[in-house]
DRENZA-482016 format. One record per residue (C-alpha): residue number from 1; residue in three letters; x, y, z. Coordinates in Angstrom, 3 decimals. Example, Ala and Ser with C-alpha at 12.3 -4.5 7.8 and 13.67 -1.06 7.14 Angstrom:
<atom><i>1</i><aa>ALA</aa><c1>12.300</c1><c2>-4.500</c2><c3>7.800</c3></atom>
<atom><i>2</i><aa>SER</aa><c1>13.670</c1><c2>-1.060</c2><c3>7.140</c3></atom>
//
This chain:
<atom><i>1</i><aa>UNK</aa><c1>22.465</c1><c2>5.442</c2><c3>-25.500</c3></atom>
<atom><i>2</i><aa>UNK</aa><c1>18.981</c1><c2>5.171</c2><c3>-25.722</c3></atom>
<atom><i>3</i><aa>UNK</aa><c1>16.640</c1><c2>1.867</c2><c3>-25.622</c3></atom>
<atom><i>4</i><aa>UNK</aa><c1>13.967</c1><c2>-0.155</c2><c3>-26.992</c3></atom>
<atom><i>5</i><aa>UNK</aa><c1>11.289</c1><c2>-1.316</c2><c3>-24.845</c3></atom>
<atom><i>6</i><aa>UNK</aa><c1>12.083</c1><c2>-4.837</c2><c3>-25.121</c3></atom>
<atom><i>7</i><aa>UNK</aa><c1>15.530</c1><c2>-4.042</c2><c3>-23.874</c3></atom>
<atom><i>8</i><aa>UNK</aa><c1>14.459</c1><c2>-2.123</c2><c3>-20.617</c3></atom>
<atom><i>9</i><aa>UNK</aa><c1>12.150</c1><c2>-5.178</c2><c3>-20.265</c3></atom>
<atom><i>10</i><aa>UNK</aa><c1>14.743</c1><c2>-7.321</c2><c3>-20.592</c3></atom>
<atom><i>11</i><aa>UNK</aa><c1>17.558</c1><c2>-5.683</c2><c3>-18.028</c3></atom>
<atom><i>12</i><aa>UNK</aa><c1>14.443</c1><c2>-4.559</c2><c3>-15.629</c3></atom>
<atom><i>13</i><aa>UNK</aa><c1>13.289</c1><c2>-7.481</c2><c3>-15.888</c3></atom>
<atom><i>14</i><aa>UNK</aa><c1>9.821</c1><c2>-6.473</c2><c3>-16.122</c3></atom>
<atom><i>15</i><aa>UNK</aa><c1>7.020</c1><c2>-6.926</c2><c3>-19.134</c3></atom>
<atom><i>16</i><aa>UNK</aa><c1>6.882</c1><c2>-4.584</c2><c3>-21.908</c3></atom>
<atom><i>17</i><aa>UNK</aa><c1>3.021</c1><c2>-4.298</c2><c3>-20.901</c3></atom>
<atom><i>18</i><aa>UNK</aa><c1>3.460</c1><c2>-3.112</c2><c3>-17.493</c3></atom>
<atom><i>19</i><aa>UNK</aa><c1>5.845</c1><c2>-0.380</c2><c3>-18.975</c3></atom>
<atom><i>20</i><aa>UNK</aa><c1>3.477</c1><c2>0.966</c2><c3>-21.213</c3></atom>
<atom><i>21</i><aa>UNK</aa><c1>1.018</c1><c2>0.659</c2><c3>-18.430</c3></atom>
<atom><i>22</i><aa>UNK</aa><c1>2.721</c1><c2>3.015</c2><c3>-15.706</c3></atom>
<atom><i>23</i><aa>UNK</aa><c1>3.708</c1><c2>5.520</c2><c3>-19.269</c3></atom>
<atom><i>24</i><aa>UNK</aa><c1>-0.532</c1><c2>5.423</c2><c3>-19.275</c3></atom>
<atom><i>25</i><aa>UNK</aa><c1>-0.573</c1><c2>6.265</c2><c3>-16.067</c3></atom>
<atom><i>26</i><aa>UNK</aa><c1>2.220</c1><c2>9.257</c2><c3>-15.477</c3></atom>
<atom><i>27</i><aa>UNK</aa><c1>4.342</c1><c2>6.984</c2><c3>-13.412</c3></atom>
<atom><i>28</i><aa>UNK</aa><c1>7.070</c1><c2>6.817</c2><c3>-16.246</c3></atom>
<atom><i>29</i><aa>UNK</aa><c1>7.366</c1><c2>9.635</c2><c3>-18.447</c3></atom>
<atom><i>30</i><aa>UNK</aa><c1>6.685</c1><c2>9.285</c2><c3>-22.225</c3></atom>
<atom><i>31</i><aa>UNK</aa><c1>9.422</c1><c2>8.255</c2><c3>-24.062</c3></atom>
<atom><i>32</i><aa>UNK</aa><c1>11.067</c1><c2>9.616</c2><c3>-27.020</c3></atom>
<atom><i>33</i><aa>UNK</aa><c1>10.236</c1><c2>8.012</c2><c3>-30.256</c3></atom>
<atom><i>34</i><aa>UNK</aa><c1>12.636</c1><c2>7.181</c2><c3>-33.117</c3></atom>
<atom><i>35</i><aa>UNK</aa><c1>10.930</c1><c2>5.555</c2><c3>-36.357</c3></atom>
<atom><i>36</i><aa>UNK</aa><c1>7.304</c1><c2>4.664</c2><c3>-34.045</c3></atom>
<atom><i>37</i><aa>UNK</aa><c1>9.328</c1><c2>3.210</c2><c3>-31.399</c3></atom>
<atom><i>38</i><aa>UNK</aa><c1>10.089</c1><c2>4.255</c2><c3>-27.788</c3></atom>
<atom><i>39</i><aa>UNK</aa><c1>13.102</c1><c2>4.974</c2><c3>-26.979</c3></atom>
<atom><i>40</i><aa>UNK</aa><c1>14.621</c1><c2>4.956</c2><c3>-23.605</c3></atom>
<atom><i>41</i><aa>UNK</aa><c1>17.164</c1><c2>6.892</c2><c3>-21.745</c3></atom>
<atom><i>42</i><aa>UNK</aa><c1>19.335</c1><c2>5.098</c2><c3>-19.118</c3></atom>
<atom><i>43</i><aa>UNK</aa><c1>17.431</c1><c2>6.655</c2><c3>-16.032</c3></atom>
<atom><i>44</i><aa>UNK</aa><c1>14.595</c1><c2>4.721</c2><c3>-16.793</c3></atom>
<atom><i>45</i><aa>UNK</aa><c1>15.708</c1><c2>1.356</c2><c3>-15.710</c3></atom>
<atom><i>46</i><aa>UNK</aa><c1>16.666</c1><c2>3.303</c2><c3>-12.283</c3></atom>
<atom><i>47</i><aa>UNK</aa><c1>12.923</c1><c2>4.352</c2><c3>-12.365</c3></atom>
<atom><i>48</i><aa>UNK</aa><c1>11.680</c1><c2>1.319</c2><c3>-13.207</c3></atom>
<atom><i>49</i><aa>UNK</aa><c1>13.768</c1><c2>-0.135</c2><c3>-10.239</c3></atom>
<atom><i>50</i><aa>UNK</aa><c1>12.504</c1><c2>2.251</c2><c3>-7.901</c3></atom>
<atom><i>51</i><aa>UNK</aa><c1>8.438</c1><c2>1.444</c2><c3>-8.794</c3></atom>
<atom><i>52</i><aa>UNK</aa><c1>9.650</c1><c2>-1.924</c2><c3>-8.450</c3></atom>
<atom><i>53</i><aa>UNK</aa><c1>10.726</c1><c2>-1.548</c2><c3>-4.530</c3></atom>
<atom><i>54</i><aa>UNK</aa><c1>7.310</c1><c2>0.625</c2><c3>-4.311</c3></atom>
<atom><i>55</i><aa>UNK</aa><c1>4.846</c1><c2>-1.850</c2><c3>-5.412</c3></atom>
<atom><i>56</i><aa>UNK</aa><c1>7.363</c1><c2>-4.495</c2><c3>-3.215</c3></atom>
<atom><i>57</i><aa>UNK</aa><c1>6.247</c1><c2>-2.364</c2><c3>0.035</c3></atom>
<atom><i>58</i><aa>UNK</aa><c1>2.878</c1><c2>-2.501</c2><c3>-0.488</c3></atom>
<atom><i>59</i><aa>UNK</aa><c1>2.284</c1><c2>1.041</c2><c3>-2.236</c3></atom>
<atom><i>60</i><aa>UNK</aa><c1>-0.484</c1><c2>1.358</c2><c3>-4.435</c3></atom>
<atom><i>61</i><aa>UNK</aa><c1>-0.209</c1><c2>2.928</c2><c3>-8.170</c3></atom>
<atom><i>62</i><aa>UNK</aa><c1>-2.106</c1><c2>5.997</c2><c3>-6.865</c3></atom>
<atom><i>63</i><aa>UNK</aa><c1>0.327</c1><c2>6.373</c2><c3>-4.073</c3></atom>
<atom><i>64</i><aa>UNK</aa><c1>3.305</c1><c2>5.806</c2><c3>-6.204</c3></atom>
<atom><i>65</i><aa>UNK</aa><c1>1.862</c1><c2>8.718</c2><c3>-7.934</c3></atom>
<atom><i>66</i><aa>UNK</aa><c1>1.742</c1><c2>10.664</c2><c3>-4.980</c3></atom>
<atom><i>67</i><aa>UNK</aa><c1>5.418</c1><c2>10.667</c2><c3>-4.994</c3></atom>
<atom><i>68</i><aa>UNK</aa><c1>5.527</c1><c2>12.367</c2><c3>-8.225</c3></atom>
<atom><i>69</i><aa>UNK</aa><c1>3.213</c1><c2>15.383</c2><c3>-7.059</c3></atom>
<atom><i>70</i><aa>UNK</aa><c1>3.366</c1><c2>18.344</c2><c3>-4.428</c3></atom>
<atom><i>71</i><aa>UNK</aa><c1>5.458</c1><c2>17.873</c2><c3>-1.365</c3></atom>
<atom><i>72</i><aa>UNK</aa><c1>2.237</c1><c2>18.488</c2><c3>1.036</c3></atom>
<atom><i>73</i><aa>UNK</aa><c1>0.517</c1><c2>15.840</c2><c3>-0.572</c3></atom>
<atom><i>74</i><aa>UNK</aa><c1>3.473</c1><c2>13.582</c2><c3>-0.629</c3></atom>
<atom><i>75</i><aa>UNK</aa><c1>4.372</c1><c2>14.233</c2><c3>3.083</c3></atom>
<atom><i>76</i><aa>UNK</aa><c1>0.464</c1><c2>13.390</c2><c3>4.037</c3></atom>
<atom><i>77</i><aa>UNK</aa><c1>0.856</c1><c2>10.056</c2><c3>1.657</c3></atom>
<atom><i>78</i><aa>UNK</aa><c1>3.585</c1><c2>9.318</c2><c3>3.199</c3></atom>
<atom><i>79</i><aa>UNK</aa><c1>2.850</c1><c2>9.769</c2><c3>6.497</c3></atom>
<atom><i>80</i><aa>UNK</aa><c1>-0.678</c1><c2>7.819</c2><c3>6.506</c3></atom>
<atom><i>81</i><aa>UNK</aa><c1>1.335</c1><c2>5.041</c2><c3>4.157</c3></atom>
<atom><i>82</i><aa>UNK</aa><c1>3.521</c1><c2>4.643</c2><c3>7.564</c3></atom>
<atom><i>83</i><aa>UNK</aa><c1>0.827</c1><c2>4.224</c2><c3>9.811</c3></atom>
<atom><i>84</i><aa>UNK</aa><c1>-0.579</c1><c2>1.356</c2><c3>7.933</c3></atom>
<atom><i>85</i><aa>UNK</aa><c1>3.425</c1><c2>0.012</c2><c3>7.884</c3></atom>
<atom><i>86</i><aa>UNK</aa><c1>3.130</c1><c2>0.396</c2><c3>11.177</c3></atom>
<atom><i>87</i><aa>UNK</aa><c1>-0.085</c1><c2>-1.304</c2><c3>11.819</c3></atom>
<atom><i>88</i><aa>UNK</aa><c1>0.932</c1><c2>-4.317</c2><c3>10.290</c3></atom>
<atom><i>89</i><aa>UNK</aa><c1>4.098</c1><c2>-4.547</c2><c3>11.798</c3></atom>
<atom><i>90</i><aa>UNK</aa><c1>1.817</c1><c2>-4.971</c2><c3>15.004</c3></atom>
<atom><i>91</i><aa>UNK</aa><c1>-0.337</c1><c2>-7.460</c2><c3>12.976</c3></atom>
<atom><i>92</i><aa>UNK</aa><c1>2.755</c1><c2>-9.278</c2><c3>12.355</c3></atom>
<atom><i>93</i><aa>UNK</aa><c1>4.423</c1><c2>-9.469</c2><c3>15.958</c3></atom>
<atom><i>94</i><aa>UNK</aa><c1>0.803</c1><c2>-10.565</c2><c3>17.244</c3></atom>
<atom><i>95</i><aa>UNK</aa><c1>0.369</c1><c2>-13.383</c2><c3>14.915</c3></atom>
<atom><i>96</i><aa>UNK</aa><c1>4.109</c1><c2>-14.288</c2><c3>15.551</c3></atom>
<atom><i>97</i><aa>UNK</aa><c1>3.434</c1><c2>-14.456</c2><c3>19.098</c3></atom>
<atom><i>98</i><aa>UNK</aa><c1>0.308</c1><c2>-16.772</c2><c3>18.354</c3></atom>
<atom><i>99</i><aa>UNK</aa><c1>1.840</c1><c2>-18.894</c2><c3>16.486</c3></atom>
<atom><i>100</i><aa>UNK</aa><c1>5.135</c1><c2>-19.455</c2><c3>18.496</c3></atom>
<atom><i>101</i><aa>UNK</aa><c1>3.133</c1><c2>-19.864</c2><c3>21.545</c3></atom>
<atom><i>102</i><aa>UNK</aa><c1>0.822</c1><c2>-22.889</c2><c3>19.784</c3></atom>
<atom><i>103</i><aa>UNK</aa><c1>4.322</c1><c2>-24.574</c2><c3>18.750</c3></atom>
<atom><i>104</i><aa>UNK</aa><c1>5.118</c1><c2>-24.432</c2><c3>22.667</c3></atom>
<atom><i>105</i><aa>UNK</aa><c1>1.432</c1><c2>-24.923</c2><c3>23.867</c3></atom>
<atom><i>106</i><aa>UNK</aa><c1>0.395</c1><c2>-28.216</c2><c3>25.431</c3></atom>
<atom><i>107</i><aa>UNK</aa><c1>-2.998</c1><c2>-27.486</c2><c3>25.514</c3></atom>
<atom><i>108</i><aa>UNK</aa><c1>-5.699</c1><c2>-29.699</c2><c3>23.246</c3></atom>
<atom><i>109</i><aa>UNK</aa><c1>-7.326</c1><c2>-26.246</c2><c3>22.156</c3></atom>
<atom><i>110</i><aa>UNK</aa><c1>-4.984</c1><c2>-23.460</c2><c3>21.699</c3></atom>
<atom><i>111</i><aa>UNK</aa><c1>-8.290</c1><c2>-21.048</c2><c3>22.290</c3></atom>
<atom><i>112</i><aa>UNK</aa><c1>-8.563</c1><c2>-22.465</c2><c3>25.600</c3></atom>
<atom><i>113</i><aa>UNK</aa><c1>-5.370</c1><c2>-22.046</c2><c3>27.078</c3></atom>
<atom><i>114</i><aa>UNK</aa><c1>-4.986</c1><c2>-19.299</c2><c3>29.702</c3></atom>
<atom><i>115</i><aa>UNK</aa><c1>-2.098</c1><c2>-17.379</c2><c3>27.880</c3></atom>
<atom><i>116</i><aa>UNK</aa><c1>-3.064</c1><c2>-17.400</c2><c3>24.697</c3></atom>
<atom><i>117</i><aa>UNK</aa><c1>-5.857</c1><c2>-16.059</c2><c3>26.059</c3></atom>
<atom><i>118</i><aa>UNK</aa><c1>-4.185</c1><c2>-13.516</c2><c3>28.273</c3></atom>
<atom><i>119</i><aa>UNK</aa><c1>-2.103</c1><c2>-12.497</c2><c3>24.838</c3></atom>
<atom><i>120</i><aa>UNK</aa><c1>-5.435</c1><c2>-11.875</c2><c3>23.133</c3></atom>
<atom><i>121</i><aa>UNK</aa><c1>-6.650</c1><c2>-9.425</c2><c3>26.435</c3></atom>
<atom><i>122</i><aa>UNK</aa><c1>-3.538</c1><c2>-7.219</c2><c3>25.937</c3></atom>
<atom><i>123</i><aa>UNK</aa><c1>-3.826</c1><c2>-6.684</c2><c3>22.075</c3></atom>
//
């Protein structure tokens, strides 16, 4: 059973506009039409799902297009999309270790204390 627009919006939870957007940009393919309108199949609320969880960990539009081409040019997006991943994971554990250290800290200024400072040396 095919779809309107509004009804994929509406179980996808996500705005008519940004559908037609990714159709625009070849992240959704075109839909059929029946009397001017779009009509969707069922698989596209799984797509839509899926770009969902892509824009959710921090993938770009152009790189959720990369998805959709070659595999060596997926494999390369992929593989400098986990570096970055992985670069802020290290971001993250350093400003967790910051920040849990100033809740134990009895220091006045947190930039003077000798191991915050000695955290900062070994990042």
């Amino acid at each position: 059973m095919r779809m309107t627009i509004g009804q994929l919006a509406g179980i996808t939870e996500v705005p008519a506009s940004a559908i037609r957007f990714w159709e625009r940009h070849g992240l959704l393919p075109a839909p059929e039409r029946q009397g001017g309108q779009r009509r969707y199949p069922p698989e596209a609320a799984e797509r839509i799902v899926i770009l969902r969880k892509f824009q959710q960990a921090g993938l770009t539009l152009a790189e959720i297009g990369e998805f959709q081409q070659d595999r060596p040019r997926r494999q390369a997006m992929i593989r400098a999309k986990v570096a970055e991943v992985e670069q802020r994971m290290l971001d993250l554990e350093h400003a967790h270790q910051l920040l849990t250290h100033a809740l134990q800290c009895g220091e006045q200024d947190i930039v003077s204390c000798p191991t915050f400072r000695e955290q900062m040396a070994t990042w």
